[in-house]
C-alpha positions in Angstrom: 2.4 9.9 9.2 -1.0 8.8 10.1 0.4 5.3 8.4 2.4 4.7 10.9 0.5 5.8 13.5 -2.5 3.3 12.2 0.3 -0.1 11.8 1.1 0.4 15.4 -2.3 0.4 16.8 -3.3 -2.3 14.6 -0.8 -4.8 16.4 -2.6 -3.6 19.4 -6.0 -3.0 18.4 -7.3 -5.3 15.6 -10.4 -3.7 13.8 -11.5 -7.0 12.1 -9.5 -10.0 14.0 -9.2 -9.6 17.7 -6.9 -12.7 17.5 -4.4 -10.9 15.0 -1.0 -10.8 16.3 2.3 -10.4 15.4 4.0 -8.2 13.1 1.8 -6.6 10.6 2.6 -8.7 7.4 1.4 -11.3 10.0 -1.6 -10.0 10.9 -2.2 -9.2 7.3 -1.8 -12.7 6.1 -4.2 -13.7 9.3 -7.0 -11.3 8.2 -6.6 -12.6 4.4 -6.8 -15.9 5.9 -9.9 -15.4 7.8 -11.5 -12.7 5.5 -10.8 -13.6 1.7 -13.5 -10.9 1.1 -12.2 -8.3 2.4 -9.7 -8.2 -0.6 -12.4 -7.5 -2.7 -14.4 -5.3 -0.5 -11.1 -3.1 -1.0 -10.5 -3.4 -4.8 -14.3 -2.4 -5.6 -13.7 0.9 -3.2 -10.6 1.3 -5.0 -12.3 1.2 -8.7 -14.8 2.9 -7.5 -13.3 5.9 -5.8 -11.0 5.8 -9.4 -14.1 5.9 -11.7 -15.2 8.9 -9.6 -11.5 10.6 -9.6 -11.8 9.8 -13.5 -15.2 11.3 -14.2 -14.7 14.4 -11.9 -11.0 15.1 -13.3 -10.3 14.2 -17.0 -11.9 15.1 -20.2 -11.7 12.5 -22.8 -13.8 14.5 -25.7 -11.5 16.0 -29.0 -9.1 13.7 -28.1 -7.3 11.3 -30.9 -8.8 7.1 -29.9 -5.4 6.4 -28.5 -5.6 9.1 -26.2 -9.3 9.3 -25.2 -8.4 6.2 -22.9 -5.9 8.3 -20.7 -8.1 11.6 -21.3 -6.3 14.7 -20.4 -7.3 16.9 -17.4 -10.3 19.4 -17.5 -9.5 22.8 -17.7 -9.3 24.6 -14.3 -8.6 20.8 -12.5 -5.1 20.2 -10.5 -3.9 16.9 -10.3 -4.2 15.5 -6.8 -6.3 18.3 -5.5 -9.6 17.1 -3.9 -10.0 20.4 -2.7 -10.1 19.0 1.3 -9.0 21.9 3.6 -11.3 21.7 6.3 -8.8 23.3 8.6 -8.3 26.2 5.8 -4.6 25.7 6.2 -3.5 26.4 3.0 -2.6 30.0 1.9 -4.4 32.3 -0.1 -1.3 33.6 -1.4 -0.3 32.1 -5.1 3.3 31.7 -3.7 2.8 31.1 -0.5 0.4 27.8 -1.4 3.1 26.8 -3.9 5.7 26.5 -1.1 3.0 24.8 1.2 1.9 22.1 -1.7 5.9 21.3 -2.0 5.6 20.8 1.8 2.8 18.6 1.8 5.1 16.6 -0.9 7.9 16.8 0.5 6.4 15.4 4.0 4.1 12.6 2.6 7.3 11.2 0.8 9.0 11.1 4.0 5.6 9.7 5.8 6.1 6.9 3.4 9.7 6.5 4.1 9.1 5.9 7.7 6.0 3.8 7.0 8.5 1.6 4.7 10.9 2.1 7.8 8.4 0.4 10.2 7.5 -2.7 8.3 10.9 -3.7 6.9 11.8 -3.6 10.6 9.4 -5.8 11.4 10.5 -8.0 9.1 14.0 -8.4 10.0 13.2 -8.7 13.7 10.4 -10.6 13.8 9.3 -8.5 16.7 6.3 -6.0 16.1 7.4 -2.4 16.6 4.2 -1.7 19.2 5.9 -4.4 21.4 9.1 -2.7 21.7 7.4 1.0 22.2 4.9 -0.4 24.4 
């Protein structure tokens, strides 16, 4: 949700090009253009954040060589769960955090959805979405 939230500001509010405008696979190709960097800035945060995910999550020891390069999950480890609750929203109860984790899924999926929603709108228009709310 916070996806869209962030493409529409962007076509109004530009954190790197103040001259970005348009739709936002505009504005992407204008940043690119002016920032070939930042491509890279963003795929060393990406392997790094995964080397970390990797370390802190999976247990490659005892495994057979064509496994050990997947690794299998450490015992007591969730997949997907960083353990962020600062708001302490999710329930204590066993069931009751089931049923909220299937919410969060359930929600993010449609996040995306409407995320996908925004841009391929966009692109048949022409017209950035921020112009026509705004």
């Amino acid at each position: 949700m916070m996806a869209v939230v962030g493409q529409i500001l962007a076509e109004k509010f530009h954190p790197f090009n103040a001259d970005a405008a348009g739709t936002a696979w505009q504005q992407y190709k204008h940043v690119l253009a002016e920032n070939p960097s930042i491509v890279k800035i963003a795929l060393a945060q990406a392997v790094i954040q995964e080397l970390v995910r990797s370390s802190t999550f999976f247990d490659k020891e005892g495994l057979p060589k064509w496994h050990a390069a997947i690794g299998a999950l450490k015992d007591g480890k969730e997949g997907g769960n960083y353990g962020f609750d600062p708001l302490g929203l999710m329930p204590k109860n066993a069931d009751a955090a089931e049923k909220r984790k299937n919410q969060e899924l359930n929600n993010g999926r449609l996040a995306m959805l409407a995320a996908l929603g925004v841009l391929a709108e966009e692109a048949k228009t022409g017209v950035p979405v921020a112009d026509k709310l705004f």
